[in-house]
C-alpha positions in Angstrom: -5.1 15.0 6.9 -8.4 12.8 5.2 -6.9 9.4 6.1 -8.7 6.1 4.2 -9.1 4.1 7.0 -9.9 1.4 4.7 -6.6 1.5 2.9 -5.0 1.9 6.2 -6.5 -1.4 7.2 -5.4 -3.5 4.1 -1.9 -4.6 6.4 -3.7 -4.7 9.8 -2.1 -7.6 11.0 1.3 -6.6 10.3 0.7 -3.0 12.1 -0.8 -4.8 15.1 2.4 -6.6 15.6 4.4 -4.0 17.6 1.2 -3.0 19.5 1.8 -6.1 21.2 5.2 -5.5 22.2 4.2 -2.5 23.7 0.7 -3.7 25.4 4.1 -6.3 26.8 5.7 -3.8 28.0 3.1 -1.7 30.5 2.6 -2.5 34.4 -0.5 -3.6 34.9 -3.1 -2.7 37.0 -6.6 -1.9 37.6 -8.3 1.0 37.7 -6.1 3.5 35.6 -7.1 6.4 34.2 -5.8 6.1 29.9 -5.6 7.7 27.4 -4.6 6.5 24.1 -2.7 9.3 21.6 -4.1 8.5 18.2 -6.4 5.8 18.8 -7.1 5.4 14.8 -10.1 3.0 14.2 -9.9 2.0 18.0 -9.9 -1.9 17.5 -6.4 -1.7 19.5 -7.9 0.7 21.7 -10.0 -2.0 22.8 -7.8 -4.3 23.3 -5.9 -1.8 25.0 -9.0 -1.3 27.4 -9.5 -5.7 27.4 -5.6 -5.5 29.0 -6.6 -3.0 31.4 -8.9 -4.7 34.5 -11.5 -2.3 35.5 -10.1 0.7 33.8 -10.9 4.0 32.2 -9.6 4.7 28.6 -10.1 7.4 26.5 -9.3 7.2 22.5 -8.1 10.3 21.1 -7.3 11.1 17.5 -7.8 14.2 15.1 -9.3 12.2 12.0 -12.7 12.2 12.4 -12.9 9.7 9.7 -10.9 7.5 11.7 -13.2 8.2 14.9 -16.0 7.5 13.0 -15.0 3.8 12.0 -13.6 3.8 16.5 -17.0 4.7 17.7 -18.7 1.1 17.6 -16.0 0.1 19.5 -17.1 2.5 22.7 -18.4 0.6 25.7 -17.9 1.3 29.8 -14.4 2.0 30.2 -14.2 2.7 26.5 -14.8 6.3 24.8 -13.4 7.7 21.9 -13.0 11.7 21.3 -11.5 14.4 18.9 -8.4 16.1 19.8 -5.0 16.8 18.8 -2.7 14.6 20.6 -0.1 17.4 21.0 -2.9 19.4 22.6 -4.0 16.8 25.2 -4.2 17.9 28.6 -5.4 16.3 32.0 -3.0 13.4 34.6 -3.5 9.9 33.1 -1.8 6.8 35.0 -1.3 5.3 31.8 -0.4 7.6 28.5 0.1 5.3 25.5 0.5 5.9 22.0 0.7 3.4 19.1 2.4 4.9 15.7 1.3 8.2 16.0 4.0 10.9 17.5 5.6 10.2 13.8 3.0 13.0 12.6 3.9 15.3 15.5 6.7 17.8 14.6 9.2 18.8 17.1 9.8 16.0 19.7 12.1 18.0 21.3 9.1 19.6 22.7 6.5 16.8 22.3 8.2 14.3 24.8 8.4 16.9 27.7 4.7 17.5 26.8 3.3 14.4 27.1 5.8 13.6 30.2 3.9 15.9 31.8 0.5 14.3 31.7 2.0 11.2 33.4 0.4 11.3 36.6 2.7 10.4 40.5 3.4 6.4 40.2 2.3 6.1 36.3 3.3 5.3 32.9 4.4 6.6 29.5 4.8 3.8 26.9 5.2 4.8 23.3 5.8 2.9 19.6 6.8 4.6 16.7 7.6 3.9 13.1 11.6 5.0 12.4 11.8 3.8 8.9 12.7 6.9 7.4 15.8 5.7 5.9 14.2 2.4 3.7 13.8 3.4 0.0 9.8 3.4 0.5 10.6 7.0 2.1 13.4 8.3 0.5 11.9 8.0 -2.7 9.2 9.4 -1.8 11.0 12.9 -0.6 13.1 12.4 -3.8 10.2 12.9 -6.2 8.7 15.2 -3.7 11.9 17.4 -4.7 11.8 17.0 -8.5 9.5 18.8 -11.4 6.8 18.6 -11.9 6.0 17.7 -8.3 8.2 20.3 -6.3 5.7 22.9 -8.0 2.5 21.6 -7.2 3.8 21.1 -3.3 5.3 24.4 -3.3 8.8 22.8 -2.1 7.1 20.8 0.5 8.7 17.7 1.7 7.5 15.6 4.3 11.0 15.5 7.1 10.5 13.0 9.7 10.7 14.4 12.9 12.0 10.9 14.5 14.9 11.4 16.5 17.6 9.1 17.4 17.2 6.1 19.7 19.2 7.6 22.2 18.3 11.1 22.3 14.5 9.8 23.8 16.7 7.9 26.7 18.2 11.0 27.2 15.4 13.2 27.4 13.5 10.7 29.6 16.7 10.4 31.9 16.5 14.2 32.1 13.3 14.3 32.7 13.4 12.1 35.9 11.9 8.9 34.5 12.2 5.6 35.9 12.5 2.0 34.6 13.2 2.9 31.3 12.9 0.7 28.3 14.0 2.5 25.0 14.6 0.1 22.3 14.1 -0.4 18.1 13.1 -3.5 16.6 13.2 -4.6 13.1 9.2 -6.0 11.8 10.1 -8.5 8.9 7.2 -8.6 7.1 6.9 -10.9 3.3 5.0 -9.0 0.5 4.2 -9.8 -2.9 5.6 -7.5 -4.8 7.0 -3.6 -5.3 3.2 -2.5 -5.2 2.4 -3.9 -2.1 5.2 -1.6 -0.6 3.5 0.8 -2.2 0.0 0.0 -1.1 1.4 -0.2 2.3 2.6 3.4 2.5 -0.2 4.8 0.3 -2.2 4.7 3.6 0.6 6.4 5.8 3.6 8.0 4.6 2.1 8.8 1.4 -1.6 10.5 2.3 0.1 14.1 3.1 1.6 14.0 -0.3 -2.0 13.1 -1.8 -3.5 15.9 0.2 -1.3 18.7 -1.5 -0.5 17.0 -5.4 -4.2 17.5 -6.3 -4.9 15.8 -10.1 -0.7 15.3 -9.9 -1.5 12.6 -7.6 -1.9 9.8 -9.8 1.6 11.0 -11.8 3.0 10.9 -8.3 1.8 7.1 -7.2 3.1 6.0 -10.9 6.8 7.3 -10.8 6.5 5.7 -6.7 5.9 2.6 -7.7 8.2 2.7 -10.8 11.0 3.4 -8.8 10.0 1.1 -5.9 9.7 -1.5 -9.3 12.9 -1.3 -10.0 14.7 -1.3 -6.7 12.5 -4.7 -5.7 12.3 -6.4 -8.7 11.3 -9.6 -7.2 8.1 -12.0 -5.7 8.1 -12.1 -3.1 9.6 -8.8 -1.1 11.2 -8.6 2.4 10.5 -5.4 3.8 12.0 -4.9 6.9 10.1 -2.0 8.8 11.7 -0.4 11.8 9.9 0.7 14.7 10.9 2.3 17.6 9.2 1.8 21.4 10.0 3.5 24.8 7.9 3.2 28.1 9.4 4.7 31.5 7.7 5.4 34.6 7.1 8.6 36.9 8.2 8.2 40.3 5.4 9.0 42.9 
């Protein structure tokens, strides 16, 4: 997908927020061997690498526009490559990904997948967004589904592929994990108005749309944020986003 990475970036702060939580909830140690599934822009993946004492991390994502705008942040312990992180193989101590399985179909198979690349004695720690259900994303597969938009995306609709909270405990219980933290957490975050929702998920949930609506695009943002008008009619808006994080560790 051609992500903006400048768009992306125009709510940095608030996406930062559960990056923390996660970065909270990894053993620390020195000298692991990381890698860092969908690395985006890489300014977390160096603060990733600043958390990690004397260790090796590796920034993976499959936008090269997003690499390109990560690649200044590449020093010792730091590199940044291309790659799909379904794709990944190697043994990494730590395997960490911050919003980006959400873009990964079929977690039924994903989550065994990158299980395996946990390496004896390390770590799997994992956010996600699982705000599927707010009216930012249902209204966006609701116009997906109507005329004149249905058409131009051939019946496409973005489906989330996020699973329930529990089903990820249960696979990482079956899959012998240990010390498992599995939990969602509500992000409040205060915006001005309807638009900024929409600016928000113009540089997420919204950019696969873009890629297939060619010149309907601009129709399609339109009836978005007229129906995001008119459900938050107000300054300023509370949108509550929903993210979900799990970390568990692999016995040695």
């Amino acid at each position: 997908m051609p992500w903006n990475p400048d768009q992306y970036h125009k709510f940095q702060s608030q996406r930062a927020a559960p990056f923390e939580d996660l970065l909270r909830m990894i053993a620390v140690r020195p000298n692991l061997r990381v890698i860092d599934l969908g690395c985006g822009t890489g300014e977390l993946s160096a603060r990733l690498a600043d958390a990690l004492p004397e260790s090796d991390v590796l920034g993976v994502d499959s936008s090269a526009q997003m690499l390109a705008k990560a690649q200044p942040h590449a020093r010792p312990g730091l590199r940044f490559e291309q790659a799909d992180l379904a794709e990944v193989e190697g043994e990494w101590d730590l395997v960490f990904s911050h919003a980006a399985i959400q873009w990964v179909d079929d977690h039924a198979a994903l989550i065994p997948h990158l299980w395996r690349l946990v390496a004896p004695g390390g770590q799997i720690a994992i956010q996600q967004p699982a705000n599927h259900h707010h009216p930012s994303h249902v209204f966006a597969r609701d116009l997906a589904a109507e005329a004149p938009f249905r058409t131009a995306l051939n019946g496409w609709v973005r489906i989330p592929p996020v699973l329930p909270m529990d089903r990820y405990a249960q696979m990482l219980f079956d899959l012998g994990a240990e010390d498992m933290i599995v939990l969602e957490k509500i992000y409040p975050h205060v915006l001005e108005d309807a638009d900024s929702i929409a600016e928000w998920t113009s540089g997420t949930l919204l950019v696969p749309y873009f890629e297939r609506l060619g010149d309907l695009r601009d129709n399609f943002m339109a009836a978005y944020r007229a129906r995001l008008r008119e459900a938050f009619p107000g300054s300023p808006v509370f949108y509550p986003f929903r993210r979900m994080l799990f970390a568990a560790h692999r016995s040695r």
